[in-house]
Each structure stands twice: as C-alpha cells, then as structure tokens.
N, C-alpha and C positions, 0 to 999 in steps of 0.2 A: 301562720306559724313560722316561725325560722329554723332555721336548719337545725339548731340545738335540738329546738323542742321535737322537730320530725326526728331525729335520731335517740333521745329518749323516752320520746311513745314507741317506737321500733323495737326498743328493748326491753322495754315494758312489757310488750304484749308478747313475743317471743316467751320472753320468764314465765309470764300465766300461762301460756301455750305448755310449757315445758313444768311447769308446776313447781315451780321453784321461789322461794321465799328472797329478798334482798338480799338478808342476810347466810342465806346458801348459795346466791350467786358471786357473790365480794371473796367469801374467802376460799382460800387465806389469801390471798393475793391480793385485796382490797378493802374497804370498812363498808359497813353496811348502809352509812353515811353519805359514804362519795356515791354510790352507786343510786341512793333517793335524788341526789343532787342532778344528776348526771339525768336519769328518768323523768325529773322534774321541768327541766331544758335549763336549768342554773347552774349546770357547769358544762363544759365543751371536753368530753375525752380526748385524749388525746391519738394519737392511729395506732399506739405501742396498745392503749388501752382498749381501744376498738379493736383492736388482735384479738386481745385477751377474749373477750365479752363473746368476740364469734365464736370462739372454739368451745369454751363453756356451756354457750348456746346450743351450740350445734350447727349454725347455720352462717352463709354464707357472708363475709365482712360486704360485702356490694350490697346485698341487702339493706344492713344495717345506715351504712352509706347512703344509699341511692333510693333504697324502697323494692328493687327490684333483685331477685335472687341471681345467682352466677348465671344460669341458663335462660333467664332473659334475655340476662347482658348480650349473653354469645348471639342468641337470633336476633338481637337491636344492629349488635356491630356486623353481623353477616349478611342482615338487608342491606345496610349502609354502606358497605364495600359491593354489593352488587350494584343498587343505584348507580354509585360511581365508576361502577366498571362499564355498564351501559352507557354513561354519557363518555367515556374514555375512548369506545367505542363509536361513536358516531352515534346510536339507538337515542335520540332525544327523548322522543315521545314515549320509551320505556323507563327511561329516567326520568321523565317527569311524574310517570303514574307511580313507580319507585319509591322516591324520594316524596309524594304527597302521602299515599299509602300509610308509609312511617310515622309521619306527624299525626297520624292519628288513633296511635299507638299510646294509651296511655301511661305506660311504661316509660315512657319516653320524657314524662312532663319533668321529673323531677333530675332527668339527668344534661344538666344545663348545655355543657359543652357539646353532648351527642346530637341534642335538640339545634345547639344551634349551626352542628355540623350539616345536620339533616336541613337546613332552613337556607346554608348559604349552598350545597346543590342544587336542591330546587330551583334558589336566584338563579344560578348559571345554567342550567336549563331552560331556566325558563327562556335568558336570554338569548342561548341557539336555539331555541324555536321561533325568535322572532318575535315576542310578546314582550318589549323593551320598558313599557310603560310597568307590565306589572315586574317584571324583575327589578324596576329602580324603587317601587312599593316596598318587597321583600325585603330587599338593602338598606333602605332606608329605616324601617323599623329593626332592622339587627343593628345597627350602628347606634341606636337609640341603648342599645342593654351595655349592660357591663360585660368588658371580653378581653381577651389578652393585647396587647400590644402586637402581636403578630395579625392576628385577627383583624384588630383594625385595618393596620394596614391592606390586609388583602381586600376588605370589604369597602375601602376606601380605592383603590385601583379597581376596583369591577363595578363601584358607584359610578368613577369620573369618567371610563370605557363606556357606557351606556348610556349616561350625560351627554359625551360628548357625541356618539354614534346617534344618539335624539337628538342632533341639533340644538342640543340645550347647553350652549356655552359656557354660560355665566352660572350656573349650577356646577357643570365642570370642572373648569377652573375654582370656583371655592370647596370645591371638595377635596381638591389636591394642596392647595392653601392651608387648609385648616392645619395639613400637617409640614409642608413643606414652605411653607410660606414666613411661620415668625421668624423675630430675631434670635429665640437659638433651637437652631434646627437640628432635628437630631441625627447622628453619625449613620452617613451610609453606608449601606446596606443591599442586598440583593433585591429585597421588594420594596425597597424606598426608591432606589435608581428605577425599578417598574414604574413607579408611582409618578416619579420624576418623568420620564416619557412619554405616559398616557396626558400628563396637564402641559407636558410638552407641546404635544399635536393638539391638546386644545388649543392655547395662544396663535399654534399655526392657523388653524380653522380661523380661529377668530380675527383672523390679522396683525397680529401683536407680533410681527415679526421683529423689531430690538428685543423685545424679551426673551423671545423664543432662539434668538442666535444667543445670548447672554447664558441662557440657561444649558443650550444645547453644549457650551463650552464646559460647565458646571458640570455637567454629567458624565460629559467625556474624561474631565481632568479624576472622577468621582471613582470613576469604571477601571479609569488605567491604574489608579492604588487599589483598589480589590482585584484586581485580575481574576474574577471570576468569568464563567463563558455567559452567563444570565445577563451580567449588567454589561458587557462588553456588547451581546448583541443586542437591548434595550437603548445603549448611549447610538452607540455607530451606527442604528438605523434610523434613527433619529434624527443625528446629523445630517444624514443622506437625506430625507426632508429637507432638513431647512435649508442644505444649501444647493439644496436641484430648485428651492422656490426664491432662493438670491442669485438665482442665474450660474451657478458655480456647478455645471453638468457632471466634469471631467470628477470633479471633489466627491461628489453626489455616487458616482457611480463607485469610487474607492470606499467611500462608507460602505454604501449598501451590500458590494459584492465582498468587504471584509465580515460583515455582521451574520451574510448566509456562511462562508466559510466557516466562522465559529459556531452558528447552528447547524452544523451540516455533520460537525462530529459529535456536540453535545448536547443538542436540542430533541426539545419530542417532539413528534412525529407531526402532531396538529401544528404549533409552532414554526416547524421548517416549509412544512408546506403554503403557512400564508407569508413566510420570508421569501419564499422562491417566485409564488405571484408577486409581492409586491416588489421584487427584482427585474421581474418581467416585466410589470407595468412601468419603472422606471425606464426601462430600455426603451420602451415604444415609444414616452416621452422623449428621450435626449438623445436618444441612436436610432431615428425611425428606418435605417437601413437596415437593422438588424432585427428589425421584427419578426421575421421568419423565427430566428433563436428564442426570442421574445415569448411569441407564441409556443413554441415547443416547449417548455419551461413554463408558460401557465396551464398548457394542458395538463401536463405531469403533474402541478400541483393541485386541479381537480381530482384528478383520479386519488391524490392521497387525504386531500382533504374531509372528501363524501367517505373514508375507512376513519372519519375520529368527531370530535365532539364539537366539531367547527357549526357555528354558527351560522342559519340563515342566511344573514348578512353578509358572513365572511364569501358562503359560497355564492352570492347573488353578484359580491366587488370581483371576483374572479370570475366569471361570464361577461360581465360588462369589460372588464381591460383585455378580454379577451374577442371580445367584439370590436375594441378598437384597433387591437393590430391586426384581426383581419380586411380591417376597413381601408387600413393603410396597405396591406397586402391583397387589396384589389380584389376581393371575395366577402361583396353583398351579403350574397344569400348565407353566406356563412355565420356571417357577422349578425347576420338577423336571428338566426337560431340560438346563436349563443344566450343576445341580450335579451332577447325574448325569454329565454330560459329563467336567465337573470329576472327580470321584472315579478315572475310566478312564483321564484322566491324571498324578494324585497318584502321587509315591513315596513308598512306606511309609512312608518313617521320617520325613516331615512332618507328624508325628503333631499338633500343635495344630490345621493348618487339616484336616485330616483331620475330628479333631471338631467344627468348625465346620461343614464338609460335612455333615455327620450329621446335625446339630441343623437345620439348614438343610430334611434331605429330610424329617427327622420335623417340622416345620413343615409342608409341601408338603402331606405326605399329611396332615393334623390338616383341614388349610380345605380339601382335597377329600373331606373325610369317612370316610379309613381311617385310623379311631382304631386298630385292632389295629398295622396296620403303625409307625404315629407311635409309637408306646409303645416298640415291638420296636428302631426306630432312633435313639430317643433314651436309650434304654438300651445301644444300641453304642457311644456317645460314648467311656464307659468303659473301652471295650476300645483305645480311642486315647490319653487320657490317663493310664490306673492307669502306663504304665512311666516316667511324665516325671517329672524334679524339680519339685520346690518352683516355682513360681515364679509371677509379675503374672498373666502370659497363662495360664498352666492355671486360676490363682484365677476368673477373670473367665470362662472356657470353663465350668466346673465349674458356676458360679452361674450359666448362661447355662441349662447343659443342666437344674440343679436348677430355674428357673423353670418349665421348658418339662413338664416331667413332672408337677407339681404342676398345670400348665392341664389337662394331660390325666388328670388322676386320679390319677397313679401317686406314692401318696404315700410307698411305703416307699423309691421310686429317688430321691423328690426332699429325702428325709430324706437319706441317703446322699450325693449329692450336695452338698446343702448343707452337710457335715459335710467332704467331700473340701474343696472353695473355701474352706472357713474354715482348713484345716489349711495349705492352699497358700498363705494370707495369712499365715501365724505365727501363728492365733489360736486 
C-alpha cells in the first residue's frame, strides 16, 4: 500500500472508532466527497488538512502520519537518544544491544527516517566494536533506500572509513567517487570535505600518491573558503599525510599540529583524542627525539579515547604507535604490553596494522633478548599481509618486516620479504 492509502485507512478507521459518518467528519470545513477520496488513497491531504482531521478525530496528527500515536513517538525517539548517548559514551556493546532492540519495534517500520536513524547507529556500532565486515553490510543496504542528501553523504563517509580500514581499497575509493569524483561535483561543504579526506587516505593507502597531493591541494583550497573548524581540521590533517609520505617532515608537522590546534577548541572529544595520537605517531615518525613528548600525548589520548565511542580499531592504532615510541625510548617491556594490548583489540580484517603489531612484538622481544621468539613473530607479519593487494602501505610493511628479519639473521624470510615489497611497488 502507499502512503496515501496507509493514511486513509488511518482515517477511516479512527471515523468508525469514533462513530462518525463522512459526511459528519468534512463539515463544515470540507465535502463529504474529499474526505471518501482522501479515505480511499485518491487523494493526498494536505498537513493544513491532516491538522484539521486530527483534531476532529481526536487523535494524534503522528498517528495519522506515521501509524503510531504521540506517546510512541516519544518512547521511539527516547530509546534512540539513549542508544546514541551510550555509543557517545564509549558503552559500545550497550549501544549495540540499544539500537538492535529498536529495530524491532514494530512501531518503528513505518517511520522511515527513525528506522533509518536507528540502522545507521547500529552501523557505527557496530563498527566500534570491531565487526567491520557486518557494519559495511548495514551501510551498504542503507545506501540502497531512498534518503536525504545529507544522509547520503554521511553513509557514504562511514562506508569509504570501513572500506578503507578493511583493506578494501578499490571499494573505498569508488565510494567516495560515486560522489566526488564526476564532472560536476557538488559545492563543498562540511561532510563533503569529510568525504574528501577519508577517499583521501584511501589513494594514500593505495599508492596513488599524484592524486592524493592533487587532491590533498583541492581540499585545502576547499576548507580555507569555508573556514569552518570541521573541514579545516579534515584538509590539514590530511595534508599532514601526504606530505610526511613525500618526505616533506618540517610541512607534515605544521599541518598536523595546525589541525589539532583547531580541534582542540572546537572538536569532540572522540575526534581530538584520535587527532592527538595521530600527532603523536607523527612525531615518533619525523622527530624520533621527541618521543618522550610523543608518548605522553598518546598516553593522554588513551585515557580520553576509552571515555567515548572510539572504535576497536581506533584504540588498538593507539597501543601499537604507542609501542613504537617506546621502542625507540628503549623500554621493551613496555612497548610489549602496550602492543599486545593492542593486538586483543584488533579486528582481523585490519590486516596492515595487524602486521605492524607483529613487527612491533618481534622488535620487543629482539632488545629483550628472545631472538627465537622475534624470528617466530616477525615471520607472522606474512600471515597478515600474503591476502592483501598490491598496494604503498603493504610495499612499506613488507620492507619494514624484510629489514627486521635480516637484523635478526633470518636471511631466507628477509630475501622473501624483500621480494613481496618490491612486488607491492610494481617492481
């Protein structure tokens, strides 16, 4: 049935409810005509007229509307702000059971946009919990219905985020495509410049570093006409990417530590704290003197990140860069508890920082002197990247783990190795 005919069976039955004839319900305000029409599903009232009908009726215009009375509404929309208050919170796995609960509320079915408010929490739940595979499920059948332009777009930034974070590049990239990609694209905006970002650091992942400087420009020039503090910290950290991966350190570090200063006054809380690690990690990359600072700054950003709705993932990349600057800061054992932490919260299928984790504990164990063990887990690296494509980041993983085996003797893993990273680079 369509929506017409759902709202003039509504009214239909309401009128019998209430004992009321067509032509007692119309007037004077109406003919006894329009309102069979109306009843019938062959004609659409209008919301002046849907006023009318409730008040006559008695009963609530949501009703009429949706099938559900006001005090539905209110316990639909008050589950739905908890849900989301739990996952704003950190409480994943209360926001999951939350926001599943809902959906099966049949109350629920016919009010489209609540339905599909309650469907895109779940996705982001689902994907801080670490279950990436089924959150790209959820998204991917929302992007199938009809939804606002807004909508899209966010559902389209949390598809190409989860794409990309699955090592599924080329899924990634044409998700951010679909909308950023033709020839006329449409005026940025605050979640377009997100959008722009996230397909950003895919191209990076993926190697496609001209595009991704072309683009990273595009964003920047994008961000500085809106001066908003959203897309300003979206371009410039961004930038700070690509150009700590073109060698441009001193550049790299003015991005990034311009992008936390803008999230530092206007960003939430989840958001500042993975900008802080991922400042941190920059540093122990390009200033490994400064690690110390480094590390004190990704600590901070554990402690704020476990108080919000950070992601599995998120908190498993903050153990592991926090494992490397203590590795550089000469504390093993330290470095081992971190990334081991890390690894017990990794989902499988983030299989690149997976083998960074690895190479990381077979580091650990080398400078606390279990060379058997170091061999053993720098040789699992393999078992994380042998299923991935081609791409930058496996090339760079591969020669990372080929160096590390080679320190430790293992000259026929680090032949092999070396031979995977050159293959990853086209060569």
């Amino acid at each position: 049935m369509t929506t017409s005919d759902m709202v003039g069976l509504r009214i239909k039955t309401v009128r019998r409810q209430r004992g009321l004839s067509q032509a007692q319900l119309a007037h004077p305000e109406l003919s006894d005509s329009y309102v069979s029409l109306i009843e019938s599903g062959k004609r659409t009232p209008t919301p002046a007229v849907l006023e009318l009908l409730a008040q006559k009726l008695d009963c609530s215009l949501s009703y009429l509307v949706n099938g559900v009375t006001a005090e539905q509404m209110e316990d639909i929309e008050l589950a739905l702000g908890y849900a989301r208050l739990a996952l704003e919170n950190g409480e994943v796995s209360e926001a999951q059971t939350r926001f599943a609960e809902l959906l099966t509320d049949n109350n629920l079915t016919g009010l489209t946009k609540l339905r599909q408010d309650t469907e895109y929490g779940l996705a982001l739940a689902t994907e801080a919990a670490g279950d990436l595979d089924e959150a790209i499920s959820i998204l991917t059948r929302l992007r199938g219905e009809e939804t606002t332009e807004e909508r899209a777009v966010e559902l389209a930034i949390a598809l190409c985020r989860v794409y990309r974070d699955s090592e599924r590049l080329t899924e990634a990239v044409e998700v951010g495509e679909q909308i950023l990609g033709g020839a006329s694209r449409p005026t940025w905006t605050d979640s377009l410049i997100e959008l722009g970002a996230t397909l950003l650091s895919a191209y990076l992942y993926r190697g496609d570093m001209l595009r991704a400087k072309q683009f990273a420009a595009e964003l920047l020039n994008a961000a500085d006409m809106l001066g908003t503090p959203r897309s300003i910290v979206a371009a410039c950290w961004n930038a700070a990417v690509v150009a700590q991966s073109a060698g441009h350190d001193g550049e790299a570090l003015a991005f990034a530590e311009r992008a936390l200063a803008v999230q530092s006054e206007n960003g939430q809380p989840r958001n500042l704290a993975r900008m802080r690690n991922a400042l941190g990690a920059l540093l122990v990359r390009v200033r490994p003197d400064q690690a110390r600072n480094a590390r004190d700054m990704m600590l901070r950003a554990v402690e704020e990140l476990a108080q919000t709705s950070a992601s599995t993932g998120d908190l498993a990349r903050c153990r592991v860069e926090l494992a490397r600057a203590e590795i550089i800061l000469g504390s093993p054992a330290e470095a081992l508890d971190h990334v081991q932490a890390g690894q017990e919260m990794l989902p499988s299928n983030v299989r690149a920082l997976g083998a960074e984790a690895n190479l990381l504990v077979s580091r650990a164990h080398s400078a606390l002197g279990h060379l058997d063990e170091a061999v053993t887990q720098a040789r699992a690296v393999r078992d994380w990247l042998a299923p991935l494509p081609d791409s930058r980041r496996a090339a760079g993983t591969w020669y990372a783990a080929a160096e590390t085996m080679e320190q430790l003797g293992d000259s026929d893993g680090a032949v092999e190795a070396y031979q995977r990273a050159l293959a990853c680079a086209g060569l």
